[in-house]
Structures are given as C-alpha cells and as structure tokens.
LUMKE-129292 format. One record per residue (C-alpha): residue in three letters; x, y, z. Coordinates in steps of 0.05 Angstrom, whole numbers, plus 32768, in hexadecimal, padded with zeros to 4 digits. Layout:
BEGIN
ALAXYZ
...
//
This chain:
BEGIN
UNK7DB9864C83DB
UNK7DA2869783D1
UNK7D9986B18391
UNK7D9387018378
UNK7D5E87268360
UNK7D7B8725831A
UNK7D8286DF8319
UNK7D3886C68333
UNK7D1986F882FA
UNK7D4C86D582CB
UNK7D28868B82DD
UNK7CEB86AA82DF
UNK7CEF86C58297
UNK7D0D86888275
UNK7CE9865382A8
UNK7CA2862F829F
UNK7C7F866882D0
UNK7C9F86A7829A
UNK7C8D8685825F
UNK7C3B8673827D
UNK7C3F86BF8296
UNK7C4C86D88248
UNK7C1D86B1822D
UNK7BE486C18260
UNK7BFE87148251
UNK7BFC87048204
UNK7BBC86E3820C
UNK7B9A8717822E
UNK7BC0874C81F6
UNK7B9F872081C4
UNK7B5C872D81E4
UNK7B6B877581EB
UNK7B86878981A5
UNK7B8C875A817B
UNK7BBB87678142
UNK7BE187448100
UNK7C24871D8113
UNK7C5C873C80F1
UNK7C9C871F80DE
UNK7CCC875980F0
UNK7CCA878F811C
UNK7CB587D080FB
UNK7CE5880980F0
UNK7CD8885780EF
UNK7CFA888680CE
UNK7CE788C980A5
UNK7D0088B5805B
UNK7CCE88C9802E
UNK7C94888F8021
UNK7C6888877FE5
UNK7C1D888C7FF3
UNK7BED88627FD5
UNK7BD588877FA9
UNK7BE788C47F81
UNK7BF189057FA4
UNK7BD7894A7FA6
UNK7BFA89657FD4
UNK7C40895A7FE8
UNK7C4989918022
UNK7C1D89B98058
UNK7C1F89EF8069
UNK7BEA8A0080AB
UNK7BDA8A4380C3
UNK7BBC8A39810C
UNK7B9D8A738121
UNK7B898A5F816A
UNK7B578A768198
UNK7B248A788162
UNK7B138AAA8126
UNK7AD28ACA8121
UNK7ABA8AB180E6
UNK7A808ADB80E0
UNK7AA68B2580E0
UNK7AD98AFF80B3
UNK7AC28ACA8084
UNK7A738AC3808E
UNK7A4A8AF9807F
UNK7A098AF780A2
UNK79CE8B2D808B
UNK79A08B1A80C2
UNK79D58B2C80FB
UNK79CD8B7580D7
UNK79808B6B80D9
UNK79818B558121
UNK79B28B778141
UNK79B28B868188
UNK796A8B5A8188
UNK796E8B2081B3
UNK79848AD9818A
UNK793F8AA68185
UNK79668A73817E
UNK79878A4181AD
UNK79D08A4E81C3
UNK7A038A2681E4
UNK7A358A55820A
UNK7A7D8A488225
UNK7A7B8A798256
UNK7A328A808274
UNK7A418AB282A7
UNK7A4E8AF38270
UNK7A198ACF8241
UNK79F68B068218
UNK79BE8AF581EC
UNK79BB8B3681C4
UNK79CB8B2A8173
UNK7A0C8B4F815A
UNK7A208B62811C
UNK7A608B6380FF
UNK7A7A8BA780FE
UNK7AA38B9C80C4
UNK7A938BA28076
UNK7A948B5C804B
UNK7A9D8B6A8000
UNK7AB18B357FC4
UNK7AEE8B267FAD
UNK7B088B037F6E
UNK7AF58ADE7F34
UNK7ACF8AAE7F65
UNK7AAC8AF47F8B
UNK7AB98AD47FD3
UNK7AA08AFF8002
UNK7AD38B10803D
UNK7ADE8B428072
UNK7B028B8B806D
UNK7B2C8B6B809D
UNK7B4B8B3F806B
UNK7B628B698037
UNK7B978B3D8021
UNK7B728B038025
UNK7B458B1F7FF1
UNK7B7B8B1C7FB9
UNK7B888AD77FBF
UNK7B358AC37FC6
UNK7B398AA47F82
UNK7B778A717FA0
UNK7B4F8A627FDC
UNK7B178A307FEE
UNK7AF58A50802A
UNK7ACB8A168051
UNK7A928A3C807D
UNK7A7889FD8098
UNK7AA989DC80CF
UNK7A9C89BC8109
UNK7AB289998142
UNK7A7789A9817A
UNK7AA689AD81B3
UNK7AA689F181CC
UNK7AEA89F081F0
UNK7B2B8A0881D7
UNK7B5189C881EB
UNK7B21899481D1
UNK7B1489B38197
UNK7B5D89BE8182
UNK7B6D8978818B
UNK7B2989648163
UNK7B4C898E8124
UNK7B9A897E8137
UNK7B9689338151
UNK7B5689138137
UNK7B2A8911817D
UNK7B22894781B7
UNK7B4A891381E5
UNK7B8D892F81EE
UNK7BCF890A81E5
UNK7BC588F681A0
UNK7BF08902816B
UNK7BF1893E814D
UNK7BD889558100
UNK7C2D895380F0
UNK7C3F891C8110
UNK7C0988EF80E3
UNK7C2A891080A4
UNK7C6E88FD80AE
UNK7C5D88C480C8
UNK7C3A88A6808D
UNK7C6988D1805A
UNK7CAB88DA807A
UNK7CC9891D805F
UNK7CF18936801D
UNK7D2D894D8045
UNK7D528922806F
UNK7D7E896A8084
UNK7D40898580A9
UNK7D02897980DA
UNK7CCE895080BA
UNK7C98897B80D8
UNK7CA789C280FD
UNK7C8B89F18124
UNK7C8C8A3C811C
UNK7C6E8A56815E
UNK7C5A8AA18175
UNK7C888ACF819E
UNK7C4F8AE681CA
UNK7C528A9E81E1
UNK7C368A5681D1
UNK7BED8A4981C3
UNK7BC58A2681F1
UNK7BCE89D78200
UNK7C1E89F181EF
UNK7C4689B881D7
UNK7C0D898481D3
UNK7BF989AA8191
UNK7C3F89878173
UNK7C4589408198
UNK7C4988FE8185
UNK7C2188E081AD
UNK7C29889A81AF
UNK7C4C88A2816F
UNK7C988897816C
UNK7CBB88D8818A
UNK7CDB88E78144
UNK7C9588F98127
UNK7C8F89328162
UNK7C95897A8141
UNK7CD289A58146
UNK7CCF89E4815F
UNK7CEE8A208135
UNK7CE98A62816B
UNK7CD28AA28157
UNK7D038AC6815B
UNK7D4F8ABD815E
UNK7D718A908163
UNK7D338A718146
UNK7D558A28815C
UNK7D838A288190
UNK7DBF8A048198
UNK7DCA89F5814E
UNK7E1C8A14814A
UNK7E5389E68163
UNK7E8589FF819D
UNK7EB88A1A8171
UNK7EF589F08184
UNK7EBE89AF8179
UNK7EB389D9812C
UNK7EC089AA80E4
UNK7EE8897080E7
UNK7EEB89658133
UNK7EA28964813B
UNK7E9A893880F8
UNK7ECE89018118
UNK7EA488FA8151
UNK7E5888FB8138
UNK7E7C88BF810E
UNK7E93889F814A
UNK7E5188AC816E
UNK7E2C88978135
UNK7E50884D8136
UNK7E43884C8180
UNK7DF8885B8179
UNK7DF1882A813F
UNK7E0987EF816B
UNK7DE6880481B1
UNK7DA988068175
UNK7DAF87C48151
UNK7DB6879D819D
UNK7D6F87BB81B0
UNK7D4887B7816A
UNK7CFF87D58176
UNK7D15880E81A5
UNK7CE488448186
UNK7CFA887F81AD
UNK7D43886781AD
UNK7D4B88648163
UNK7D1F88B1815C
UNK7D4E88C9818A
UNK7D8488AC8169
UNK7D6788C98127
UNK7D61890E8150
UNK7DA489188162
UNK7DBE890F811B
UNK7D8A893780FA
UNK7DA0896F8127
UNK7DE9896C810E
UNK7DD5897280C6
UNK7DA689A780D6
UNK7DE789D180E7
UNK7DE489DF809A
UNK7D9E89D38089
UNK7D7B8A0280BC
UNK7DA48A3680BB
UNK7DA08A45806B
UNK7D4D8A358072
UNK7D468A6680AA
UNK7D6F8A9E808F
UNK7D368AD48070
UNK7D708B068057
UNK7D7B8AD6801A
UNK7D3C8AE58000
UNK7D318B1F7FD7
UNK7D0B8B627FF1
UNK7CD68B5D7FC3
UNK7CC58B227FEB
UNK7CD78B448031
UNK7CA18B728017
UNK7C6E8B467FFF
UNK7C6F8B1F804A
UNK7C738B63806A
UNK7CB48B63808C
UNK7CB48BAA807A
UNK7C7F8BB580A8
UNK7C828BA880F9
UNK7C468B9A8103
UNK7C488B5580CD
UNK7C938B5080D7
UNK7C8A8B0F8100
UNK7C4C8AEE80E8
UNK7C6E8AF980A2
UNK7CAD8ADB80AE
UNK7C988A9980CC
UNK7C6F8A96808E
UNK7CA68AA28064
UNK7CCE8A6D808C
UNK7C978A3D807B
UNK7CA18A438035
UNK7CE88A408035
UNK7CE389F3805E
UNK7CAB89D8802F
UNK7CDE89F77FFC
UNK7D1089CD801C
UNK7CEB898C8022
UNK7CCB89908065
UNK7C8C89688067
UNK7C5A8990809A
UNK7C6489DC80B5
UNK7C3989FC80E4
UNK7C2C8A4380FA
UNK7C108A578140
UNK7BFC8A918159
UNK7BF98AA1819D
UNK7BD48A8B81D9
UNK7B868AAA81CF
UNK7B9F8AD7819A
UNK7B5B8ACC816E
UNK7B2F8ABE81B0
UNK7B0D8AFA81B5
UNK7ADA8AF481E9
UNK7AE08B4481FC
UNK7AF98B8981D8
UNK7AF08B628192
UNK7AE48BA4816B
UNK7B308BB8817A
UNK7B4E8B758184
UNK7B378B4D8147
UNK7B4D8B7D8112
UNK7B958B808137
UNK7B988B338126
UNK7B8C8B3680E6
UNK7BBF8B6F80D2
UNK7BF18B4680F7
UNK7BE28B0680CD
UNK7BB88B158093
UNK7BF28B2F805F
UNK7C208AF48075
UNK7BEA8ABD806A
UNK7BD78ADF8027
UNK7C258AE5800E
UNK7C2E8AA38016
UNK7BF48A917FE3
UNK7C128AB87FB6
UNK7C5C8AAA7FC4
UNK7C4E8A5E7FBE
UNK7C2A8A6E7F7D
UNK7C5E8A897F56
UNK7C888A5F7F69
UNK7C648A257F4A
UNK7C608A027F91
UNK7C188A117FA3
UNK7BF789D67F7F
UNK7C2289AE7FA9
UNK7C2389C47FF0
UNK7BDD89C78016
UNK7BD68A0B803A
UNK7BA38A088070
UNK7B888A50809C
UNK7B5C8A4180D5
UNK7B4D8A438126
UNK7B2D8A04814C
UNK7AE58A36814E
UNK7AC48A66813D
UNK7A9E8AA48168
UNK7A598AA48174
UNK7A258AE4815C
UNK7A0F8AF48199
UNK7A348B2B81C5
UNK7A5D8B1281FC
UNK7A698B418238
UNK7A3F8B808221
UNK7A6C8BAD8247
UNK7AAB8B9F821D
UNK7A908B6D81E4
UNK7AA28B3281C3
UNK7A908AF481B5
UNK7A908AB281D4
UNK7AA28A6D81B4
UNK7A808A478179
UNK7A988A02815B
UNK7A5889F18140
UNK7A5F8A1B8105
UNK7AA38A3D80EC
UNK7AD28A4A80B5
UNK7B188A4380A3
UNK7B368A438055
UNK7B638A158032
UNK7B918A1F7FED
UNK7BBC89EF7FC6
UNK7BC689AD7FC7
UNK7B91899A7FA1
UNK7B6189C47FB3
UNK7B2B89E97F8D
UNK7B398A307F96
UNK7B0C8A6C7F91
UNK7AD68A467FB1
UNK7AAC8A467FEF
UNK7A8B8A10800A
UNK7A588A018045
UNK7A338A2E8060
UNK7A198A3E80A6
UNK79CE8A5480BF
UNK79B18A9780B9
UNK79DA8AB380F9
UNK7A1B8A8C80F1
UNK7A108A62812A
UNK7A0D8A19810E
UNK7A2B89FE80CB
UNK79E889E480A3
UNK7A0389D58062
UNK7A3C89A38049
UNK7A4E89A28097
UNK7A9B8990809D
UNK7AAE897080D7
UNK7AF9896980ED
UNK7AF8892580DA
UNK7AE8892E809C
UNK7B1689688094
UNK7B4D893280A5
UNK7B3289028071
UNK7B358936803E
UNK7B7F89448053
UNK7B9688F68052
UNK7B7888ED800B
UNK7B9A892A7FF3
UNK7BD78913800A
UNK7BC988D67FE5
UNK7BC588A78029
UNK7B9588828045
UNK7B76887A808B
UNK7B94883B808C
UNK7BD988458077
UNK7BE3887780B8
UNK7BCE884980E1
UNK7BFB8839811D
UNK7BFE87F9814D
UNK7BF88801819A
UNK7BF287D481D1
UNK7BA987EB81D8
UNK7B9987E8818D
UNK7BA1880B814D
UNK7B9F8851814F
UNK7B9A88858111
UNK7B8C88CB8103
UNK7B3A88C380F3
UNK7B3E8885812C
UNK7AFA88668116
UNK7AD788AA80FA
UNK7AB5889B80BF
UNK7ADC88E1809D
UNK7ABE88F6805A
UNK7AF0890D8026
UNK7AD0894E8013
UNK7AD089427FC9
UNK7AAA89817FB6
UNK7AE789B57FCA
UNK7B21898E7F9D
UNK7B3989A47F62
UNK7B18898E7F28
UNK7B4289517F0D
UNK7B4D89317F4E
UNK7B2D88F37F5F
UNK7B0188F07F99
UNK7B1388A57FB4
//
C-alpha cells in the first residue's frame, strides 16, 4: 500500500516518532532560551498603551543629521585648536581613513559667541539655533567609539552596531502604540537628494512584527504614493468592498491565530484606506498660515525643503503620530574635504527649519510634550584631513548633538570633551545611555520593551547597563 507525501508527514506529526521529535526540539529550545509559559498567544497592534510610569514625553520628534556634524566648528569651542593651529596634534589619534591622515591642528574658522539667558556658546553657523539656546540642552559628551558610519548609526538608532535590529521608532510604537489609529505610528520624512546611508535599515523592524517598521512619507510630491482610489472604485463602491475584504481577512485571521506578519499586514492594508483622509489633510502645508510658511522658510529656496518636512513633523505629532524622523541625505554632514564651503551650505539648508520647530512647538503648548532630538552618529576630528582640499575625518569618541522638550532641562549644556575636542572626558554619554534616558522619559522601562524570540529576549539597551542621565531633566522630574 503506497502512501503520499502529505500523508506520511501527517503520521509522523500526530505518531509516537512527531511527538519524541517536539519534545527533543522543545528541549533543546528550553536549553537555548528559556522563557515564561504563557497562556495565550500574544497580540500586536498600535492602540495606544499606558507606560508604567508617568510620562514626560508623549511624542518625538528626531532630527538625523547623517554623516556626522563637526562639533567643534559648531557646538564645541576649543581655544587650544586657535593656540595650536597648523602645529602637529601630541596626542594619540585614531583615523578612519589612514591614507589622507594629517596630523597638523586646525582651527575652526568660524566665530562662537553666547547666546541666551543660559549664554551657550554656538557657532555663526547656527544663527537660528542661537535664539532657541535657552530651550535646548546641548550634550558635548557622546560617544559610541566606533568610527564607522554604519556601526555607529545603528549604536544610536537600534541599541548595538550589529545591524538588523530594530530601529529607535519601531521600539516606541512598539511599547506605546500611537494616538491615531488614521495614520503611521512612526514615519519617515527622507531627503530628495536621496536616502542616507544603510537606506531602509535606518526604519526596520527587525525581528519586530512588520507593523512596527516606519512609513515612508517622500519628499516631494506625491509625498505617498498611491493613496487616491481609481475613480469609478471612489465612495461607496470602494467602502462595500474594504467591508467585504475586511470579513474575509478576519476569518483567514482567526483560523491562523499568531501569524505576526499576517495580522501587520492585515493592519497595513486598512490603515492605508483610512489614511485616504488622514494623510492627505496632515500633509497639506497650504492650510497653514504664511506667518508660519515664513517662520520654516518656505519663502526661501534654499530652506524650502528642510523646512517643510519639519513642518510636516509637527503637523503628525499634532495628529497623534507616535515617532517622526527627519533624514538628510546620504554624507550630507560627512565632510572629509572642501569643509570651509560645504559645512556652512548644511547648515543654511537646515538650521532655520530645526530652530522653527522649537519655537513652533512652543507656542503651541506642545513642546513639553514631544521630545525633539538634533544630532549625527559622530563627530569630526581637529586635525586636517587631506591638506590639499581640507576637512576632517571621523570622531565618535567625543561629539555633540542637542535635545529640547519632553522633559528636558533646557538652556543647559552638559559634558564636555578634552582640550582639542577629540574625546568626551566629562559626564561621557554613551548611546546606551542616551536610550535609557529616552525610555524613562517616555515613562517605560527596559523591561516593558522587551520582545520574545526563538534565540532569547531582545530589547532596545539588550543587556547595556544604560544610565538615565538624570542631570539634563527638567527640574521636577524624577530620576528612577
């Protein structure tokens, strides 16, 4: 008597020999990752949670400037760069690219001056950036000490330099689900010169569920694609049979409970048709007034685009979404040649967005709420690199970036580096504890983002012992 394929699995499943080769499998998972037996299988979906404890911030807003910022012809003023300049550096150097290695000092050719209440000294570059000091905590002491653009973006997006992790986002809505149910939990506002390095690893999951991923908003239009209807499918047509879909999905659902990436894509597809609505009244800039077209710079060309994706971020957090970010463009800030022409070019293009949005979010009573974060993966070094058309080469042992609302003590800077800005010496912030920081303003724990896997648990600080930086909140909020 023959029997098929199907059939022998079938015994083999439900027979003596299946059920020893589970248990021998389970066994060895056991070994492997031992975990907590749960009664149900756990469902994911992006309604808003509550976090354990009482929140700072209920929105972010993050500002990635990629390819790495100078901070010393920006944020760190140095006095012995001016002393030593052109003299060779004493001190020991570790360079990312050897071969145009230069070990001659340089000085920042641009002016620092104070600004504010708080007298925070910043660049001439940042002009705009100076009116808001006083809203601002500016951290000159990160690190990550992995002098690579990859490794060191996924240190400060996913938690470790390994890549496929989850990203920054996906953590957030996965431990607070999002406000609106009409809109993407966490988006993405890329750069129309084109997507930053590691591209669309910056936004995964990981080994998340798929609807935690970020959703790409385009920079220019139509900023989402595919969001109108054919017009004979238009109104009650298309509403007839999203219902009918809808059932259909429900049942193929309920028959294969567990399906992660089933049920997010499930999710997906009816998220995009109430986004029909949704998006299109978030995106649409010509509802807001000029005065606020001016104070982005739309007016201008030159901050037209960096203004309006940060104008777009305010209008989702407005709107309930949980996590924005803002890229810029592959190397923009990664100025390892011409930096005398190419770093002030930057800045005009991003500095009057990133400082309207301070002050948009302020008067409209929403800055104490949503965390704003400005900042590259690194930093530059102060020695030249490539004397015949200089710049400077990588540093992630010592670097700034600023943060503002949320919880945050503003007007403040904290950290410091050494004498040359080449290593952070003082209240040293590592990206761990930069994600620490973020969790307990958020009101979460380490714990309560932490996710099962075959392989073990996983989380955003994934055994790190992260330090909540207590000294930059805001007075009034507890440290623990």
């Amino acid at each position: 008597m023959s029997h098929s394929r199907r059939h022998f699995l079938t015994q083999q499943a439900f027979g003596l020999s299946g059920l020893a080769l589970n248990w021998l499998l389970s066994q060895d998972a056991a070994h492997a990752a031992p975990a907590k037996p749960t009664l149900e299988k756990p469902t994911y979906d992006l309604t808003p949670k509550s976090p354990r404890r009482e929140p700072q911030a209920k929105a972010m807003i993050s500002m990635f400037m990629q390819g790495g910022p100078s901070h010393i012809d920006l944020f760190d003023p140095k006095p012995e760069l001016e002393k030593h300049h052109l003299q060779n550096f004493s001190g020991e150097i570790k360079y990312d690219n050897a071969a145009e290695a230069s070990a001659k000092v340089f000085a920042s050719p641009w002016k620092f001056s104070k600004h504010g209440e708080c007298g925070m000294e910043l660049s001439e570059l940042l002009p705009e950036l100076g009116g808001v000091a006083d809203d601002i905590c500016l951290i000159r002491s990160m690190h990550t000490g992995v002098n690579n653009h990859g490794q060191s973006i996924n240190a400060l997006n996913t938690g470790r330099i390994q890549a496929g992790r989850p990203a920054l986002g996906s953590w957030m809505t996965y431990g607070l689900g999002s406000e609106s149910q009409n809109l993407p939990a966490f988006v993405v506002l890329t750069d129309p010169t084109g997507l930053p390095v590691l591209g669309v690893e910056n936004w995964q999951n990981g080994w998340l569920p798929s609807l935690y991923q970020g959703t790409v908003v385009r920079p220019q239009e139509p900023r989402i694609l595919n969001l109108d209807p054919p017009p004979q499918f238009a109104g009650t047509p298309q509403e007839r049979m999203l219902s009918y879909l809808g059932s259909i999905n429900r049942r193929h659902l309920d028959e294969r409970s567990g399906e992660h990436d089933l049920s997010a894509r499930i999710q997906s597809y009816e998220l995009a048709a109430r986004m029909q609505i949704a998006a299109k009244e978030a995106l649409d800039l010509s509802k807001e007034t000029e005065a606020t077209h001016k104070l982005y710079g739309l007016d201008n060309p030159e901050t037209r685009d960096y203004g309006s994706r940060c104008l777009i971020a305010r209008r989702l957090i407005e709107r309930g979404v949980r996590f924005v970010q803002l890229h810029t463009g592959n190397q923009t800030w990664d100025h390892h040649g011409n930096i005398e022409k190419s770093l002030p070019a930057v800045c005009r293009k991003t500095d009057r967005g990133s400082a309207a949005l301070i002050r948009d979010l302020k008067q409209r009573g929403m800055l104490d709420s949503t965390l704003v974060h400005w900042g590259g993966e690194m930093g530059r070094l102060p020695v030249i690199q490539n004397e015949k058309n200089i710049g400077r080469d990588h540093n992630t042992y010592g670097f700034s970036m600023w943060l503002a609302g949320g919880g945050i003590n503003g007007g403040q800077v904290f950290g410091a580096t050494d004498e040359f800005g080449h290593r952070a010496v003082e209240n040293v912030v590592n990206h761990f504890d930069y994600h620490a920081t973020l969790l307990h303003l958020f009101g979460l724990s380490p714990e309560q983002v932490e996710f099962s896997r075959p392989t073990g648990t996983g989380s955003l600080l994934d055994g790190q012992e992260g330090r909540i930086v207590a000294e930059i909140l805001r007075r009034g909020v507890p440290a623990a």
